[in-house]
C-alpha positions as CSV (number, residue, x, y, z in Angstrom):
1,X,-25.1,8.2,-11.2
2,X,-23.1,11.1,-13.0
3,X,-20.8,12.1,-10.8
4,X,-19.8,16.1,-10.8
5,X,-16.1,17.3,-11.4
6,X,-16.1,18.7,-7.9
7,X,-17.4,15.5,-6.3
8,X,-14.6,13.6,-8.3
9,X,-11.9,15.8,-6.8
10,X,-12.8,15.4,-3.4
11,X,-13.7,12.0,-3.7
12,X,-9.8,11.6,-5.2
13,X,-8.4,14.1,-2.6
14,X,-9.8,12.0,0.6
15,X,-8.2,8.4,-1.1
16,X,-5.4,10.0,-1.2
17,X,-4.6,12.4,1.5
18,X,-6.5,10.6,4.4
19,X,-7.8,14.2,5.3
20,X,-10.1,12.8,7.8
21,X,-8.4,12.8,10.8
22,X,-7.9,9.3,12.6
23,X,-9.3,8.6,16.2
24,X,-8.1,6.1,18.5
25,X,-9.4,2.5,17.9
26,X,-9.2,0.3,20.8
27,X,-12.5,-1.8,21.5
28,X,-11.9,-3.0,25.2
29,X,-10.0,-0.9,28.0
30,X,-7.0,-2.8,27.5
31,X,-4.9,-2.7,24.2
32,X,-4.6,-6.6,22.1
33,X,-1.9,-8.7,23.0
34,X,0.0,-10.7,20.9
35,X,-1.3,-14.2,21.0
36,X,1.8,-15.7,19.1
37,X,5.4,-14.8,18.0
38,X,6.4,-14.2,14.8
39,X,10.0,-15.6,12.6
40,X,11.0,-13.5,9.8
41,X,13.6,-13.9,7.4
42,X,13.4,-11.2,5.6
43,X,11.8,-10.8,2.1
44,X,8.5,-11.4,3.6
45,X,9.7,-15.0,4.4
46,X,7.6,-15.4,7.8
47,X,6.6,-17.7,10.0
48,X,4.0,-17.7,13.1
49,X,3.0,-19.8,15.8
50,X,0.0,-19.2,18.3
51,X,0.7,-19.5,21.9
52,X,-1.7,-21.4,24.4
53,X,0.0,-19.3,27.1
54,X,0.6,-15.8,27.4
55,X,3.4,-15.7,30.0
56,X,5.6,-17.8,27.4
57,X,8.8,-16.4,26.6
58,X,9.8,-15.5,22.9
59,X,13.0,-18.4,23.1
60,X,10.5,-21.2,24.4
61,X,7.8,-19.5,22.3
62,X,10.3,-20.1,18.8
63,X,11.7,-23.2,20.0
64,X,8.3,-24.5,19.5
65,X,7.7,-22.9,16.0
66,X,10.9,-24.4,15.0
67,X,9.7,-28.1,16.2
68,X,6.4,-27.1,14.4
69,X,7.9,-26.3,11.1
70,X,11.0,-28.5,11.8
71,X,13.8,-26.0,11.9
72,X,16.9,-25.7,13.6
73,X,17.8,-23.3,15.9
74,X,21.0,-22.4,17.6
75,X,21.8,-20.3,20.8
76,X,24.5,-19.0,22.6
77,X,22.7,-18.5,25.4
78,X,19.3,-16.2,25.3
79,X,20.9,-15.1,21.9
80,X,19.4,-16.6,18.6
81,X,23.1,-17.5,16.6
82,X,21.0,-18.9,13.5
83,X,18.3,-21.0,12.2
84,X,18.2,-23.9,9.4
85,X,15.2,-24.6,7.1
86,X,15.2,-26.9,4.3
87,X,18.6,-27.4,4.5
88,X,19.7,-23.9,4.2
89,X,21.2,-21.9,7.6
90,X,20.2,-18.0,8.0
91,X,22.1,-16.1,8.1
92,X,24.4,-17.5,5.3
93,X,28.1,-16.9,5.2
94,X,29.2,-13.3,4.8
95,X,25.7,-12.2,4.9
96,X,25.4,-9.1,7.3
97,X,22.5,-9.6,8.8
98,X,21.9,-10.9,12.4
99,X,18.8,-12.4,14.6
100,X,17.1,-9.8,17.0
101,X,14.2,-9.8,19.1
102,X,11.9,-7.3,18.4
103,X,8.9,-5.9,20.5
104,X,5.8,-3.6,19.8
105,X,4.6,-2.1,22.9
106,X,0.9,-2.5,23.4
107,X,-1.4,0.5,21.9
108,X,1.6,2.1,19.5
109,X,2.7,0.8,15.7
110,X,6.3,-0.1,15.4
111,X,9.2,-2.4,16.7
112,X,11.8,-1.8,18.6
113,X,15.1,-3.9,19.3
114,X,15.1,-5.4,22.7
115,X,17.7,-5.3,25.0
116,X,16.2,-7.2,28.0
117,X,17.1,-11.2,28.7
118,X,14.5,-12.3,26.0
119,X,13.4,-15.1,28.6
120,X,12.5,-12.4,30.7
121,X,9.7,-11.0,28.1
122,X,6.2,-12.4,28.4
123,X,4.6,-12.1,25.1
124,X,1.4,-11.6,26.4
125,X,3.2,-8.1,27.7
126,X,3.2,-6.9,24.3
127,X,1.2,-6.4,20.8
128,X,3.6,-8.6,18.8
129,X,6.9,-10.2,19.3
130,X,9.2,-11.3,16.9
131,X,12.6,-13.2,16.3
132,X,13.3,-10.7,13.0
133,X,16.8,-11.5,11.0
134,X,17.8,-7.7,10.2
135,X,20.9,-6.0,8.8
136,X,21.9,-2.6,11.0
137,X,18.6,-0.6,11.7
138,X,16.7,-2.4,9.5
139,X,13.1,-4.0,11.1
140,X,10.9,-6.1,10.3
141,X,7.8,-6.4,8.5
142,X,4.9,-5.0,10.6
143,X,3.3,-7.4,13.0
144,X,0.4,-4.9,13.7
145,X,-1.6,-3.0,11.1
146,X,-2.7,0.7,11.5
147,X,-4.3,0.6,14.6
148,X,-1.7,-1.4,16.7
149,X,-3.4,-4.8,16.5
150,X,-1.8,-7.7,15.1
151,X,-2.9,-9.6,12.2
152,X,-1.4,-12.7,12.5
153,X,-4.0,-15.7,13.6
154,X,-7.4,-15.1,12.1
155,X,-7.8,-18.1,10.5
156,X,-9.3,-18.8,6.8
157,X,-11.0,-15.6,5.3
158,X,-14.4,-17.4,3.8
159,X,-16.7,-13.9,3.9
160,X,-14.8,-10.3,3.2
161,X,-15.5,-7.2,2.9
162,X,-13.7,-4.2,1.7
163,X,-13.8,-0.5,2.4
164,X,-11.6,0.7,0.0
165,X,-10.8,0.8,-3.4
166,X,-6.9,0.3,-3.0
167,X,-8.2,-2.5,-0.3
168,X,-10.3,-4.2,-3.0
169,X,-7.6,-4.1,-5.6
170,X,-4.9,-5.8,-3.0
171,X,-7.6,-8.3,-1.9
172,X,-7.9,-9.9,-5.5
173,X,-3.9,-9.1,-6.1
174,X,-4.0,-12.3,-3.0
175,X,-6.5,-14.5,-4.4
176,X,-9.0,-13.7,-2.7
177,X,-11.5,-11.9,-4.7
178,X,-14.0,-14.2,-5.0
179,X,-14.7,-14.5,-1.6
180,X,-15.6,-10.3,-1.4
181,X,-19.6,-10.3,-0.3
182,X,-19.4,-6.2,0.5
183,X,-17.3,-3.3,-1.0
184,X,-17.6,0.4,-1.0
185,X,-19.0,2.1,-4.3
186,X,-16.3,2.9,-5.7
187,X,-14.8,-0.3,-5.7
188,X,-13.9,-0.9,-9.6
189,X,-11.3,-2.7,-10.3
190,X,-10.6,-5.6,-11.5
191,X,-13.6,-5.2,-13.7
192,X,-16.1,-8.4,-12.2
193,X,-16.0,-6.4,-9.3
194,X,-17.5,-3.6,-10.6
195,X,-20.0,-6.1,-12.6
196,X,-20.9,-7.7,-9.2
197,X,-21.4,-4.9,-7.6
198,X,-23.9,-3.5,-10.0
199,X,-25.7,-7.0,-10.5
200,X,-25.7,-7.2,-6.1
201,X,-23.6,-10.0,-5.8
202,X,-21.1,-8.7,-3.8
203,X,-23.2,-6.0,-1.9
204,X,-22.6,-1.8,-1.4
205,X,-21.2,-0.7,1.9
206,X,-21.6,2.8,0.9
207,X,-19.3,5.3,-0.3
208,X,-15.4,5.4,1.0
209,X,-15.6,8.2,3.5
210,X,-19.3,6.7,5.0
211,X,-19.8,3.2,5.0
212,X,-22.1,1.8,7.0
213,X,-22.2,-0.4,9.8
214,X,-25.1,-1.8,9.5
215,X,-24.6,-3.1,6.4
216,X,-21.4,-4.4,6.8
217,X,-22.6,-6.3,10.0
218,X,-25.3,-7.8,8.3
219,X,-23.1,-9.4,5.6
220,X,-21.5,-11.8,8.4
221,X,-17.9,-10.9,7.2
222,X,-15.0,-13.0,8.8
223,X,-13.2,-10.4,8.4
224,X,-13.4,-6.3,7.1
225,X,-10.2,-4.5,6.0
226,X,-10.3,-0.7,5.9
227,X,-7.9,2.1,5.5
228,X,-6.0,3.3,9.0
229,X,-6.2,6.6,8.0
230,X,-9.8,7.3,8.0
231,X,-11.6,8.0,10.8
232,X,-14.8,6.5,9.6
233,X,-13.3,3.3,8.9
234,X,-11.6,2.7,12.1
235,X,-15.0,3.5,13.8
236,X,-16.6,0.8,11.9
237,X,-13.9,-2.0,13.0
238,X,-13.7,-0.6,16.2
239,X,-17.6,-1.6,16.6
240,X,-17.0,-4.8,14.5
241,X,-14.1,-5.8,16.9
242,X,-16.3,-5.4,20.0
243,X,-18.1,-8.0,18.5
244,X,-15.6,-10.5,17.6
245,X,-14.4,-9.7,13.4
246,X,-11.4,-9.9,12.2
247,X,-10.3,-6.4,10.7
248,X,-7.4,-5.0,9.3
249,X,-6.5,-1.5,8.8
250,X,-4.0,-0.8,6.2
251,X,-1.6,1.5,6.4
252,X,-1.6,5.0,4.4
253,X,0.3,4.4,1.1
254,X,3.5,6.9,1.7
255,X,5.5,4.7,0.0
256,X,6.2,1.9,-2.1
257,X,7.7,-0.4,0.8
258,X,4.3,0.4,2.2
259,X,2.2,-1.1,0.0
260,X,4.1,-3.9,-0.4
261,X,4.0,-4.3,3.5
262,X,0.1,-3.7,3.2
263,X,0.0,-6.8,0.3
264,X,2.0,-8.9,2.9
265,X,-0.1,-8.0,5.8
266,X,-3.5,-8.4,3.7
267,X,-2.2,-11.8,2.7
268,X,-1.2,-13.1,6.1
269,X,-4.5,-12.2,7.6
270,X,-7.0,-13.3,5.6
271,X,-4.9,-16.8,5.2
272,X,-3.8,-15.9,1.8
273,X,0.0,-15.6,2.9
274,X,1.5,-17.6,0.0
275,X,-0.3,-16.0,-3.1
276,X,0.3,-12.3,-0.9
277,X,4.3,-13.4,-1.4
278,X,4.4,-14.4,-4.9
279,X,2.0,-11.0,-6.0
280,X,5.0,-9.3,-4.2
281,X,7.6,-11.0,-5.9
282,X,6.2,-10.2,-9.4
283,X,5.7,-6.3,-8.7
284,X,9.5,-6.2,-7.5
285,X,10.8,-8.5,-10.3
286,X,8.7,-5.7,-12.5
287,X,10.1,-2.8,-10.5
288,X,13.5,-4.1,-10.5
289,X,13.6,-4.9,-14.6
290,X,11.9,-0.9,-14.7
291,X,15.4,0.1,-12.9
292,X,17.7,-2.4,-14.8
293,X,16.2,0.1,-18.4
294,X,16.7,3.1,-16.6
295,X,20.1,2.1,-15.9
296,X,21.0,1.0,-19.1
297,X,19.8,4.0,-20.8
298,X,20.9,8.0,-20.8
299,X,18.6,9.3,-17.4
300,X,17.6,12.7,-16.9
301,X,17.0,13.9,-13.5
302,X,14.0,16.1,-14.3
303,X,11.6,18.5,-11.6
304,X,8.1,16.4,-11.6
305,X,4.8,17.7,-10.4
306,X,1.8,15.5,-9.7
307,X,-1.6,17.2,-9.7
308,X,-4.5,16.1,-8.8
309,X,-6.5,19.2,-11.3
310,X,-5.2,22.1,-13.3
311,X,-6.6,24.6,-10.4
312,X,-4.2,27.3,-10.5
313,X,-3.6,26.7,-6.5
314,X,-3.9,22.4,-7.1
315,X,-3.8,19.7,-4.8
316,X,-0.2,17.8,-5.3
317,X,1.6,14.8,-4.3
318,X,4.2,15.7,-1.5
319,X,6.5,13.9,0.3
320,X,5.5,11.1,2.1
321,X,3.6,9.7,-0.5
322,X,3.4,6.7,-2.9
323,X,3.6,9.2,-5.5
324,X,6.5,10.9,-4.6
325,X,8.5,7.7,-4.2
326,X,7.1,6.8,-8.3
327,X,9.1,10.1,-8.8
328,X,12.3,9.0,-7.4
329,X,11.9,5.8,-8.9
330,X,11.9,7.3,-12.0
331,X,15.2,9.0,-11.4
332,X,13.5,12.5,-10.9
333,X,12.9,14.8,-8.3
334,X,9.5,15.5,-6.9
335,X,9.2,19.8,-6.5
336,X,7.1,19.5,-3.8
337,X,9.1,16.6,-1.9
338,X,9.4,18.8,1.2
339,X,5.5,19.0,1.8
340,X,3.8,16.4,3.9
341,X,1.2,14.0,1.7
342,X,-1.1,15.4,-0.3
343,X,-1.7,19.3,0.1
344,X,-3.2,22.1,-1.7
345,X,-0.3,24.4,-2.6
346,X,-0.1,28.3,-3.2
347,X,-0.4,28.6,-6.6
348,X,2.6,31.2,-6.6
349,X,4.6,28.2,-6.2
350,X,4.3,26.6,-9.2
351,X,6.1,28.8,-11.6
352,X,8.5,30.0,-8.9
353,X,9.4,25.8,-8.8
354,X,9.2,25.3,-12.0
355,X,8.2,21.7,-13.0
356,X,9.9,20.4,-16.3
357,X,6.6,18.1,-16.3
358,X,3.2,18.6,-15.0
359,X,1.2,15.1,-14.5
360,X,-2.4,15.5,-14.2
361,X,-4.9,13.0,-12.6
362,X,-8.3,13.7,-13.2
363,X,-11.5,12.4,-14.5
364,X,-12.8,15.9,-15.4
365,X,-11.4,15.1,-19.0
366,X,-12.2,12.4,-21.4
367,X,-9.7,10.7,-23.0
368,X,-9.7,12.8,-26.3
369,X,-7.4,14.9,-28.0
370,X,-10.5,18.0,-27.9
371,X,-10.3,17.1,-24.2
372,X,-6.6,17.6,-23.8
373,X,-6.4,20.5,-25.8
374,X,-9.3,21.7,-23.7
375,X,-7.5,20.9,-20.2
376,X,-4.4,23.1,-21.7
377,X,-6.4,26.1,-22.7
378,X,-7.8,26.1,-19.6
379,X,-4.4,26.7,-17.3
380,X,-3.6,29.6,-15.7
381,X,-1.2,32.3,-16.4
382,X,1.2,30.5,-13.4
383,X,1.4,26.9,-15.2
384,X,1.8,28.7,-18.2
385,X,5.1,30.1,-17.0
386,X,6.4,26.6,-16.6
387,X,9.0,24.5,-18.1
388,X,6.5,21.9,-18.5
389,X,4.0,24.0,-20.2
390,X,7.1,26.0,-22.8
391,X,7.9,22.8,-23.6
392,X,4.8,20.7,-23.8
393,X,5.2,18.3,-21.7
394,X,1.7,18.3,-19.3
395,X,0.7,14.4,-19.9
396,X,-3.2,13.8,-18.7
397,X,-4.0,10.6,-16.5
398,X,-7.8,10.1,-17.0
399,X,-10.6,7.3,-16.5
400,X,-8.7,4.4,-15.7
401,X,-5.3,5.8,-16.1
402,X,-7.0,8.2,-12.8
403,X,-7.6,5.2,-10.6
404,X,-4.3,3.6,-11.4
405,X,-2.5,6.6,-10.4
406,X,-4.7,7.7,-7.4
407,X,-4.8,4.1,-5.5
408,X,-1.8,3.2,-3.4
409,X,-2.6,-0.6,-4.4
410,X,-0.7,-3.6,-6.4
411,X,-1.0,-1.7,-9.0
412,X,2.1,0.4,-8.2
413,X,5.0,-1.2,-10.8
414,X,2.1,-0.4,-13.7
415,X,2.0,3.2,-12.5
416,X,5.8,3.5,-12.2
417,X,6.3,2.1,-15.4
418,X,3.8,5.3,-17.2
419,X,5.7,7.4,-15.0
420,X,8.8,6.5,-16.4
421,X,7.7,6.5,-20.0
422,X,6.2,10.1,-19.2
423,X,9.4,11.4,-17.5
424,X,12.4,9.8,-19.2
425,X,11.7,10.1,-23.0
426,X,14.1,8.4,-25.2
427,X,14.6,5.6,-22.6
428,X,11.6,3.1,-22.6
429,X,10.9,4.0,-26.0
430,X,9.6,0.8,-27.6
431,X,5.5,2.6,-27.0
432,X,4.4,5.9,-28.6
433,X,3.1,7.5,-25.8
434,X,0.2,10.4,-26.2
435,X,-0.2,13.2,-24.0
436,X,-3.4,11.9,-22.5
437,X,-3.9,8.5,-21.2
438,X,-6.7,6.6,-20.2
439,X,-8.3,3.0,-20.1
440,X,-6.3,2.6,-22.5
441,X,-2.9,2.9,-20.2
442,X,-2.1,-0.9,-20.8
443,X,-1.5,-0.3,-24.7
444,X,1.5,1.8,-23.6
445,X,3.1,-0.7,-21.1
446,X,5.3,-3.6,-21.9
447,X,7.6,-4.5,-18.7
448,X,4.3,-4.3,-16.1
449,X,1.6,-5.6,-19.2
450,X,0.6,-9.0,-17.4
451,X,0.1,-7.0,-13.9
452,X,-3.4,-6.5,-14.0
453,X,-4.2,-9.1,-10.7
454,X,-7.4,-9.6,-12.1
455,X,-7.6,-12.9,-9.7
């Protein structure tokens, strides 16, 4: 079904602004407890064993995970000194870091240090515990998803189903795409989705701000893994919960520690832990050779907007988003950095800001140069004041380039990698980039080119 410009904005603005607001989603009167405890090394490095009892302590708790897994642990005490696996002791000489219990209080998102006798903590007191190996006020990774409830202990995903395109992308980035019976609509990528979702093989839950229950129930799923940030999805796995399946709620995508903390969490609960680590390690091997060029080469710290139309009054990534953290990546400075997610801004502000580069993401456009030349005829008298606009640098993210941009998925060291080309000219420089990009993004990429996760 065509689907109007209007209709394509909105859909775009709910992904990625989460403008539904969230409800509370606990199924029973009292909040999960945790039903294990967690180890974690650091670098998504974790270990977890269930408990039979929840009145253990955490130190009897990780004595037996180390006897399961046959580590070594050391006390002084209540107080974890160290632990040896495979022959290598953590922390390792002149490394910072230390062992701490951490805690996350029952029906709230978070850890916090403890500072009790950790033999006087009952795990089943809390909504996850963990022996986390932390430098200063670091934490750990999170041992609940968005609505408090940890992930850890489903078992073998055999039967999922998405409710979200940036959920479907992270689901095959694990492994696990093959195993997807239900997905929302606009669920596209990688591209068999998209074919099995049209042929019926994996089935439509509906669109992402009204899926249905019904049809998600009636697909049997082991598990269902949602956004946190949208009230209609935590409704659903509220229900589904009631009835015993798995769910996950990902967290909003305000950063790129965040998704990567989603692609963990993903991982560990649908059993795909391993591959969940190693899609991880690639995208910060990518984003880390994406620094190393930047660093070699003659950076310009340059104002960035992100737009999500050429409105004169546009919805634009602020802080707290994926988006904005591209920008910093890139070595530039977001203009609208002190704004909370994605907001519609006065349009006033644009010139008075003055971006030296305007990125648009839309679908309104083909990817054409008739169509680009169309977009920049059609801006307003404010974004021709601009910088950006004098100087002609307004680049045009459309069909696929749009979803690449707009999903706060595994895709994220492909989209920093365009933003960099866009922003830093001169530097990654081995790809003639045009103004307007589209399915054809890949042709310009050359650090992030094998990142498609189409598994």
């Amino acid at each position: 079904m065509y689907k109007t410009p209007s209709r394509i904005l909105l859909t775009c603005v709910l992904v990625l602004a989460g403008t539904v607001l969230a409800i509370a989603a606990t199924p029973s009167n009292e909040p999960p407890v945790a039903q294990g405890v967690i180890l974690d090394f650091g670098g998504y490095d974790i270990y977890y064993q269930a408990i039979d009892d929840p009145g253990n302590d955490p130190v009897e708790s990780l004595v037996e995970l180390c006897d399961y897994y046959s580590m070594t642990a050391v006390w002084d005490g209540a107080s974890l000194v160290s632990v040896t696996k495979e022959q290598e002791t953590y922390p390792e000489a002149g490394n910072a870091s230390v062992w701490k219990l951490y805690l996350n209080d029952k029906g709230s998102i978070g850890w916090k240090a403890c500072t009790d006798d950790p033999k006087s903590i009952r795990i089943g007191d809390y909504a996850a515990v963990c022996w986390g190996l932390c430098e200063g006020r670091d934490l750990p990774t999170p041992g609940v998803d968005a609505t408090g409830v940890c992930f850890y202990g489903y078992g073998q995903s055999y039967r999922i189903v998405s409710l979200a395109p940036s959920c479907t992308e992270t689901i095959c980035a694990t492994g696990a795409g093959n195993i997807i019976v239900g997905a929302d609509e606009f669920s596209n990528y990688p591209a068999y989705i998209a074919s099995k979702l049209s042929t019926g093989e994996i089935v439509s839950v509906g669109g992402y701000t009204n899926p249905s229950y019904e049809t998600v129930a009636k697909l049997n799923p082991d598990i269902v893994i949602g956004v946190g940030d949208q009230s209609v999805h935590r409704s659903v796995m509220e229900k589904l919960r009631a009835h015993g399946v798995n769910c996950l709620a990902m967290f909003p995508g305000d950063s790129i520690k965040t998704i990567l903390d989603n692609t963990y969490m993903v991982g560990a609960a649908m059993n795909y832990q391993l591959k969940s680590t190693q899609t991880i390690e690639q995208i910060e091997d990518a984003l880390n050779a994406i620094d190393a060029a930047l660093s070699a080469g003659q950076s310009r710290t340059s104002k960035v907007m992100i737009s999500l139309s050429t409105s004169k009054s546009p919805w634009v990534a602020g802080g707290t988003t994926y988006a904005s953290d591209v920008i910093n990546r890139a070595l530039c400075e977001n203009i609208y950095s002190q704004e909370t997610g994605w907001v519609m801004v006065n349009s006033e502000t644009v010139p008075s800001r003055d971006p030296d580069y305007i990125i648009v993401v839309s679908s309104d456009y083909g990817n054409t140069d008739r169509d680009y030349e169309d977009m920049v005829s059609s801006l307003s008298a404010e974004w021709r004041s601009t910088t950006a606009f004098s100087n002609g640098n307004i680049y045009l993210l459309t069909e696929g380039a749009t979803d690449l941009a707009s999903r706060p998925s595994t895709r994220i060291a492909q989209f920093t990698e365009l933003m960099c080309r866009m922003v830093q000219h001169g530097i990654l420089d081995d790809a003639e980039l045009p103004m307007h990009i589209g399915d054809d993004y890949r042709d310009y990429l050359t650090i992030t080119k094998e990142l498609g996760f189409e598994t």
